[in-house]
C-alpha positions as CSV (number, residue, x, y, z in Angstrom):
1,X,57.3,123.5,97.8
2,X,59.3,125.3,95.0
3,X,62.2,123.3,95.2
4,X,59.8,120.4,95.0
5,X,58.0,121.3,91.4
6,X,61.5,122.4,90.3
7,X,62.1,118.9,90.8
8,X,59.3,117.6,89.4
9,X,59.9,120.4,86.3
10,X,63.5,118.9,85.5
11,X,62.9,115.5,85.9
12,X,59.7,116.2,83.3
13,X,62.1,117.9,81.1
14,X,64.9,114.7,81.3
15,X,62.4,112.4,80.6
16,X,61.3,113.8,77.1
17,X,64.7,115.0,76.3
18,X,65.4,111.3,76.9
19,X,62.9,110.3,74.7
20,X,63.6,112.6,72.0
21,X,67.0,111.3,71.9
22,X,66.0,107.6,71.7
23,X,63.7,108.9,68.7
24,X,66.0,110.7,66.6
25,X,68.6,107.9,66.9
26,X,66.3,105.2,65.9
27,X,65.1,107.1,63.1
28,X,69.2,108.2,62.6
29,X,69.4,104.3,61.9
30,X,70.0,103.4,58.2
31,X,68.9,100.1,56.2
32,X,72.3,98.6,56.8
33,X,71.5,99.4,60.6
34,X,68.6,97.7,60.6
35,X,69.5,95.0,58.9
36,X,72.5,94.1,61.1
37,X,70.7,94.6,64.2
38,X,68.2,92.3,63.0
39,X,70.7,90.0,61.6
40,X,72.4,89.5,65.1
41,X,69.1,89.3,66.8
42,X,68.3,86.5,64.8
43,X,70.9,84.3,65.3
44,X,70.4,84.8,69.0
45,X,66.8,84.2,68.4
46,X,65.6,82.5,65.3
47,X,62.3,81.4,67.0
48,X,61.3,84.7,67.0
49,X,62.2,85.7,63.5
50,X,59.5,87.5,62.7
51,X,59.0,89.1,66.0
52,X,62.6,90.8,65.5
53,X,61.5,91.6,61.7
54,X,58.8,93.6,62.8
55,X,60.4,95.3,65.6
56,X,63.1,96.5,62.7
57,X,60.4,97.6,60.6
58,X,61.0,94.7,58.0
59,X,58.8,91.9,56.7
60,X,60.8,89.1,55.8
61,X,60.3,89.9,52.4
62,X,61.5,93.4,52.9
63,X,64.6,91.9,54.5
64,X,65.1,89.4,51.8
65,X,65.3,92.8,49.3
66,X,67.6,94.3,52.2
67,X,69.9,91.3,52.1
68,X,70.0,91.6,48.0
69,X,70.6,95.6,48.3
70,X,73.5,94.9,50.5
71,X,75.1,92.1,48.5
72,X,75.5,94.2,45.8
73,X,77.7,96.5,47.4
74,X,80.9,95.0,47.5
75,X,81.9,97.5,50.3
76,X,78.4,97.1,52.4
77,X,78.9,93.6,51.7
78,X,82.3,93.2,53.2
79,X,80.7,95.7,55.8
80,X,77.8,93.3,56.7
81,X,80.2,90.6,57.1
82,X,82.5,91.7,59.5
83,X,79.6,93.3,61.6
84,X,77.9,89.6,61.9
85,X,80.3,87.7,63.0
């Protein structure tokens, strides 16, 4: 019976660890993350445009603004590019 809730004790303790994680990197994510990720996702997609906007956090206002923030950047620009294609 121990070895049982031991069990049951680490694979508690996996799971939110596991969940943790997936937070913190989401939230690790910058703009230029987001906006990539939903960039990609798009072109796969564009049906669900706003779907994909949403699941990013952005409006597609908000990624319009996102778009403009990154063009100009020369270097998040060039940046943005490359990770698109």
């Amino acid at each position: 019976m121990n070895a049982r809730i031991r069990r049951l004790a680490i694979g508690a303790t996996l799971s939110v660890a596991a969940a943790c994680g997936r937070e913190q990197a989401e939230s690790a994510m910058t703009s230029f993350d987001h906006a990539v990720a939903a960039a990609n996702a798009i072109q796969a997609i564009p049906e669900r445009t706003d779907s994909i906007l949403a699941a990013h956090g952005l409006t597609r206002a908000g990624f319009d603004a996102l778009m403009y923030e990154i063009a100009a950047d020369s270097s998040k620009a060039r940046a943005y590019t490359q990770a698109i294609r």
